[in-house]
C-alpha positions, 0 to 999 in steps of 0.5 A: 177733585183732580189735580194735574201737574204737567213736567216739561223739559224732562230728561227722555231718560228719566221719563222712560225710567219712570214709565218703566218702574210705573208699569212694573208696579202697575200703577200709572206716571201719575200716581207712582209720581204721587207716591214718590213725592208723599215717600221724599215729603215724610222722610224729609218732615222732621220733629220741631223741637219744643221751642220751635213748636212754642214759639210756632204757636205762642210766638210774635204773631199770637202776642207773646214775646219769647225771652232772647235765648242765652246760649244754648237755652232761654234765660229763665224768666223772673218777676220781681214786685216793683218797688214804690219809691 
């Protein structure tokens, strides 16, 4: 399965820099491109928080309604029996 992404209105200048830095390693545009985009997408993934992570899989969208966070944290919950009256 192949993929191709065509660059238009690219400065002559990087174009030639790239041809360059794609010959010196020995690689073609394509995949020195592949590779640059792969090396920027892994230094620029960073790890969720856990309540990030919770509220991804457990969030409004599955049915669970998060507390509202309080501060710098989320209120804890409590459960109290109702009363008859």
């Amino acid at each position: 399965m192949s993929t191709r992404i065509t660059v238009r209105d690219i400065d002559p200048g990087d174009k030639s820099w790239l041809r360059r830095e794609a010959r010196q390693t020995g690689v073609s545009m394509e995949e020195l491109v592949r590779r640059l985009i792969h090396e920027n997408r892994t230094k620029a993934e960073r790890r969720p928080r856990p309540s990030e992570a919770f509220a991804r899989h457990f969030g409004e969208q599955h049915g669970v309604d998060l507390p509202p966070p309080v501060r710098r944290r989320y209120k804890p919950l409590s459960f109290s029996r109702e009363r008859k009256e």
